[in-house]
C-alpha positions, 0 to 999 in steps of 0.5 A: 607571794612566793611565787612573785619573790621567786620571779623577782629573786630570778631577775639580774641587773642587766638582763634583757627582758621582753615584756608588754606595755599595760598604761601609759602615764605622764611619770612612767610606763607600767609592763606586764614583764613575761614570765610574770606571776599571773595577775600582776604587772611587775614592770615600770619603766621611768620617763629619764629611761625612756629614750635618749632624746626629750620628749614631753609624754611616754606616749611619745615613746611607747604605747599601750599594748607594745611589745618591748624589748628591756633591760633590768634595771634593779629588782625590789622585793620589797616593792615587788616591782622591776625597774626597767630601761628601753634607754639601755638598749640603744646606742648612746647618742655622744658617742654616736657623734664622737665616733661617726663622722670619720672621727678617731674612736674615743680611747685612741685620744689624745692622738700624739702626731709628730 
C-alpha cells in the first residue's frame, strides 16, 4: 500500500499528531491518526503511555470517539502502525515536584552555600 508507507514514511519520532480514539481495549488504545489512508486505523497507543499516574483500564484515560492530541513515538512500516504517547505531552510529575514548591530548580544543585 503506497499510500500507507507514504503516510507512515512522513511521520518523525516526536512530532505531535492529532487523531481520534476508534477502541479502547485493556492492553491499549487503537487511533484513527488524521491524515491517514482511508479505511485504516495506523495509530496505537500503549497502557505505560497512557498517563503518568496508575490506572486500572485505558477507559480511565480516554474514550472512544475523543479527540487526541499525541506524540509519534516510532513509525513501522513493517507493521504499518504508529506507536503514540499522550504521556509525552504532559509534564512530567517528579519534576513537577522537584521544581514546585519553592524549591531551587533541578540543574542549579548541588547549591555551594558558604
Amino acid at each position: 500500500m503506497p499510500a500507507l508507507w507514504s503516510f507512515l514514511l512522513a511521520l518523525d519520532r516526536g512530532q505531535v499528531v492529532t487523531g481520534t480514539v476508534s477502541e479502547v481495549h485493556n492492553f491499549g488504545v487503537f487511533v484513527h491518526v488524521d491524515g491517514e489512508p482511508e479505511g485504516l486505523r495506523t495509530g496505537f497507543i500503549r497502557v505505560p503511555d497512557l498517563a503518568w499516574g496508575c490506572i486500572n483500564h485505558p477507559s480511565e484515560a480516554v474514550e472512544a470517539g475523543q479527540q487526541i492530541t499525541a506524540e509519534v513515538i516510532i513509525a513501522e512500516t513493517r507493521s504499518g502502525q504508529v506507536t503514540l504517547s499522550l504521556k509525552a505531552l504532559q509534564e512530567d510529575p517528579l519534576i513537577v515536584c522537584l521544581l514546585g514548591g519553592g524549591r531551587r530548580p533541578v540543574e542549579t544543585w548541588p547549591a555551594s552555600e558558604a
